[in-house]
C-alpha positions as CSV (number, residue, x, y, z in Angstrom):
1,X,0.0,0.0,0.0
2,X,1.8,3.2,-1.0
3,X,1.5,6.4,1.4
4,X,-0.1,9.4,1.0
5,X,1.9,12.4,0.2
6,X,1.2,15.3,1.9
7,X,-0.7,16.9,-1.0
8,X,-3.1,14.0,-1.5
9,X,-3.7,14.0,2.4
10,X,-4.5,18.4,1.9
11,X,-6.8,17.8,-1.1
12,X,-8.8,14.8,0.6
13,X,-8.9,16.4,3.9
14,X,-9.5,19.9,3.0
15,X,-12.1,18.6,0.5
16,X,-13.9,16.8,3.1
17,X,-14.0,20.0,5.8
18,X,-15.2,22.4,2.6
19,X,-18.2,20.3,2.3
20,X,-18.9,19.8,6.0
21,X,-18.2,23.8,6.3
22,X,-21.2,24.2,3.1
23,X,-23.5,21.9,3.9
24,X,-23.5,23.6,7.1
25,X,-23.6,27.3,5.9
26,X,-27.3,25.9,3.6
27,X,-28.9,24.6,7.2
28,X,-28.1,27.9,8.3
29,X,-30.2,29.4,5.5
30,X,-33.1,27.0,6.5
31,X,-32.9,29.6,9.4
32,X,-33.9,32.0,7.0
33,X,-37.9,30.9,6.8
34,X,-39.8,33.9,8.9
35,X,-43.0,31.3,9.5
36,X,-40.6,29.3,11.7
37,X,-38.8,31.5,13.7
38,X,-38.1,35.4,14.2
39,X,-34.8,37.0,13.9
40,X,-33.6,41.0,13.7
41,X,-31.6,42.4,10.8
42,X,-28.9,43.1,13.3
43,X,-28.8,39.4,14.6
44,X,-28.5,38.2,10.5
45,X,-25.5,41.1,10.5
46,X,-24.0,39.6,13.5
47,X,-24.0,36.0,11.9
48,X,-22.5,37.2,8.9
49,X,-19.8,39.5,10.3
50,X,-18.6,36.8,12.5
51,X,-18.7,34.2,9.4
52,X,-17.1,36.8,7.5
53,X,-14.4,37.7,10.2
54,X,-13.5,34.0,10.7
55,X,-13.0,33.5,6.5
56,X,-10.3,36.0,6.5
57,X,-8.5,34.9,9.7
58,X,-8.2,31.5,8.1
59,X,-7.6,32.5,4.5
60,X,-4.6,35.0,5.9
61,X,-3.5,31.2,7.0
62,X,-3.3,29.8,4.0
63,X,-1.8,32.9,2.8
64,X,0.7,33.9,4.8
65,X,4.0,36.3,3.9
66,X,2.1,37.1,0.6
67,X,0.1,39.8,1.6
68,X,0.7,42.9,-0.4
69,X,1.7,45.9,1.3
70,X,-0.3,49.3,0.4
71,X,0.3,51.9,-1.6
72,X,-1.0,55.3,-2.7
C-alpha cells in the first residue's frame, strides 16, 4: 500500500471540511424561513460578520507572507 503524500492528504482532507463547512452554511439558511422563527436584521448582521471575520482569519493562514503591502 503506497503512502499518502502530503498533497493528497490536503486535497482529501480539506475537500472533506469544505463540504462539511457548506453543507452547514445551507442549514443555516433554512434559518432564513420567517413562519418558523423570528430573527432582527442586526442578529442576521451579527452571523454574517462573525462568518465573515472567521473567512479572512483562516484565509490569511493559507496565505501567509504574501500579503501585499499598500500603496498610494
Amino acid at each position: 500500500m503506497e503512502q499518502e503524500s502530503r498533497h493528497e492528504r490536503f486535497k482529501r482532507v480539506a475537500s472533506k471540511r469544505t463540504n462539511e463547512i457548506l453543507e452547514k452554511i445551507r442549514i443555516l439558511g433554512n434559518c432564513s424561513n420567517k413562519s418558523s422563527y423570528e430573527y432582527t436584521e442586526d442578529e442576521v448582521n451579527k452571523i454574517f460578520s462573525e462568518i465573515d471575520k472567521q473567512l479572512k482569519l483562516t484565509k490569511a493562514k493559507f496565505l501567509g507572507g504574501r500579503r501585499e503591502r499598500f500603496k498610494l
